[in-house]
Structures are given as C-alpha cells and as structure tokens.
N, C-alpha and C positions, 0 to 999 in steps of 0.2 A: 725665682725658685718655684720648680711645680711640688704642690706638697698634696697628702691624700691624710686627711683626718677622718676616724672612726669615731663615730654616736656624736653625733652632732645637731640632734634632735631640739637639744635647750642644751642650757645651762653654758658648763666651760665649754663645753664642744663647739656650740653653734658661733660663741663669742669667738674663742678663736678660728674659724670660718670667716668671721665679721673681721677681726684685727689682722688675719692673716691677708685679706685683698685690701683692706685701706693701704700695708705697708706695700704691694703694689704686688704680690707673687699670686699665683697663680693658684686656688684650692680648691681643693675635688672634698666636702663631709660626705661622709657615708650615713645612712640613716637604717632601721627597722625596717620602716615603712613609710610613707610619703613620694616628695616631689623629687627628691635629691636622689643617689645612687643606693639600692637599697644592699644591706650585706647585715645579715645575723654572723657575728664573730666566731658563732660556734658551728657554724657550718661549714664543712670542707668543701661542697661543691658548690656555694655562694661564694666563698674566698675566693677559689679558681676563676668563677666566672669575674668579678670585678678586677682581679688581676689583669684578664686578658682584655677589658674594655676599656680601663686607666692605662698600660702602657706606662713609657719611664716615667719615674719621679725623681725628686732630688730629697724630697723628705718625706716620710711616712711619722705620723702621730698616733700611739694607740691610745686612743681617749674613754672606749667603750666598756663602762664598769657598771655595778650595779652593788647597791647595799640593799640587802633585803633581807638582813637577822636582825635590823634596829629594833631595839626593846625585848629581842627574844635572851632569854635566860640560859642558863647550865644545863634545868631542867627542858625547856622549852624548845630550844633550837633543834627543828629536824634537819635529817639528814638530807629531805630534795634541797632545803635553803643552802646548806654546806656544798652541796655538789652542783648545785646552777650560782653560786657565786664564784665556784673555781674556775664553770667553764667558762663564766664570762671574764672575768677577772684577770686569769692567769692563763690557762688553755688557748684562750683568744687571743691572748697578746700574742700569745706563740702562733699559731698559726696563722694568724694578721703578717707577721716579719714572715713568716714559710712561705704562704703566696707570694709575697709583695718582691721576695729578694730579687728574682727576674729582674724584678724593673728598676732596681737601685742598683748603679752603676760604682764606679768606687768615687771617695768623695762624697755617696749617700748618707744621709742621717735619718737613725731613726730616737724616737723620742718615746718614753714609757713612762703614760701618766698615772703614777703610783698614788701613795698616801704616805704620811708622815704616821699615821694608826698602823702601816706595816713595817714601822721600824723598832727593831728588837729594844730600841730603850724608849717605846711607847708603849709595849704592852702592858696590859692589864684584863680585868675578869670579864669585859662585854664584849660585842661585834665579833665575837669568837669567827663568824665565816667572813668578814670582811676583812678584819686583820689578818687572818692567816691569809687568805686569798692575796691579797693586795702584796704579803710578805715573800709570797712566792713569785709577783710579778717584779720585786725590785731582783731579787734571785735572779729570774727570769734576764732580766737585762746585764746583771754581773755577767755570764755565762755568755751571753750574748755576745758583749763587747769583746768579750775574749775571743771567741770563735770568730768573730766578722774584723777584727783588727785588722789580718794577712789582706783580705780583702777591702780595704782604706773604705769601710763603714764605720762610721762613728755612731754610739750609743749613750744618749742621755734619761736618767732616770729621773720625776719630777714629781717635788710634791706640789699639787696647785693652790695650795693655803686652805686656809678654812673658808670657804665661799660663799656666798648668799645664791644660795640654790635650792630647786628642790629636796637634795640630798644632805646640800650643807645646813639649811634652815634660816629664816632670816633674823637670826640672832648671831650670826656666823659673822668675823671682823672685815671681810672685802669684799667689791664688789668684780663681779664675774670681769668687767672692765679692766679691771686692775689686775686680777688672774693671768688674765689672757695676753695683756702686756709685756708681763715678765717672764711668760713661759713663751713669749714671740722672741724676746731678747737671747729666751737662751737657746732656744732651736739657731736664732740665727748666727752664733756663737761656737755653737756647738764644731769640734773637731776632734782630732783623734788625740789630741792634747790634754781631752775632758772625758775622752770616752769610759765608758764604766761607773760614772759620779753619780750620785745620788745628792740633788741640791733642792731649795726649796725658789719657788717661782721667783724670789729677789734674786736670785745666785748663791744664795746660800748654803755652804756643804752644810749636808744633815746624815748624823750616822747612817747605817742601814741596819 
C-alpha cells in the first residue's frame, strides 16, 4: 500500500511512518519543514504542489493537528488560538482529502486522526479550541464518508489514545508504539463496511 501521512515531524506521526514501512507499504510523512516532504496543511498552494509530486496513493492519513489553548481559560483564550487550531485542525483535514482525491482511486482510504476531547460525550469547560476543532474534524469525516462512498473511498475516523508525546505528556497511558500499531490495524482494515466510524486506535467504536 502506497500511503501519504501528514505532520510527521514527532510524535504519532513520525511513529506511524516508522510502523507504516516495517509492515512492508510504502510511506511518503509530510513535515513543516526539514528533510521529508514539506506541506503547511493550511496552505492551498503547498497542497497542490505535493499533490502533483506524490502521484497515486492507496491511503492518505491526516495526522497534522496542533493544541495550542492548553491551560488557556474562558477568560483567556484568544481568538488567533481558536482560528489557527481550526485551520490546522479542521480546515486542513479538508483541504488535505481536496488535493489528494486526484490520486486516490476507488478502493482509496483515507484516515482522520481526530481526538476522543472532540466527542460530544467528552465535552467539558477547557481546550475550548481543540475540542471544538478536533469536533469539527470528526464532522468533517461523517460528511466525507458520505460524499466519497459513490466513489468506493472509504473513510475512518480515529482517536490515537492518550499518548506519551509532546502534546499527550508523559503521564499520558501508551506509548506512541502502541498508537501507531493500532491505528496501522485499522487503516489496514479499513473498507467501505467501516466507512464513517469513529473508533478508538484498539478498534473500538467511540461515540462522535
């Protein structure tokens, strides 16, 4: 399987890069900046360009998320944090699958690395721009699955657990290893028999 993962920098990203070629397929991470292929998610003419230099895939990951209202308040959260966690968050996911459809043929899967913070029986008073954000990405793939159904693209929604990352903290219960394992199991799984699900990296359905 040729597959194209986003923000692959550290963390889940990079590990799934790392467990995506031990299981023997083929993976393009996208990065900011560095050695790898570089694509800001919120860019329309970086999408286009790495579109046209990747060519077909058989699966697209959109991994590229960012939490940056941690510890901000009701009173506290401004509005650049609320609107640079949407475009990365949610915006990005969408225009990630926009460019990329060209190259996923039918049969394609794409994969939308949510949070378990954006499901409506997780809400509560903090991360006000990452929950919402992240709640609009699982959105984002309901809507998805349905429109790319006719065209035999299957759509999975994932939460990657709580992780030992920079984002998850290392009090967080797995390790990126183990993330990355089970959200390989379900990309490889993934058909149009699942498409629409929001599960959690073991397989497990989790509300939306």
């Amino acid at each position: 399987m040729r597959a194209l993962i986003t923000g692959t920098s550290r963390g889940i990203g990079a590990a799934l890069v790392d467990e995506g070629r031990a299981r023997g397929h083929e993976v393009i991470g996208t990065t900011r900046s560095g050695d790898a292929p570089t694509l800001d998610v919120t860019d329309t003419s970086a999408q286009a360009r790495v579109a046209a230099e990747i060519g077909a895939i058989d699966l697209l990951v959109c991994n590229a998320g960012v939490f940056l209202d941690r510890g901000a308040t009701l009173e506290t959260l401004t509005a650049e944090a609320l609107n640079d966690s949407f475009a990365t968050n949610a915006t990005g996911v969408f225009l990630t699958v926009q460019a990329q459809l060209e190259n996923l043929s039918e049969g394609g899967r794409i994969a939308i690395i949510s949070s378990q913070m954006g499901s409506s029986s997780q809400a509560s008073g903090n991360s006000f721009a990452y929950r919402a954000s992240k709640a609009a990405a699982i959105n984002l793939g309901l809507g998805l699955a349905d429109a790319l159904r006719e065209r035999g693209i299957a759509v999975g929604i994932y939460h990657p657990g709580w992780v030992r990352t920079d984002m998850g903290g290392n009090s967080a219960a797995i390790s990126v290893e183990t993330s990355a394992n089970g959200l390989w199991d379900r990309f490889e799984a993934l058909t149009l028999a699942q498409t629409g699900a929001f599960e959690t990296y073991d397989g497990t359905p989790h509300p939306v």
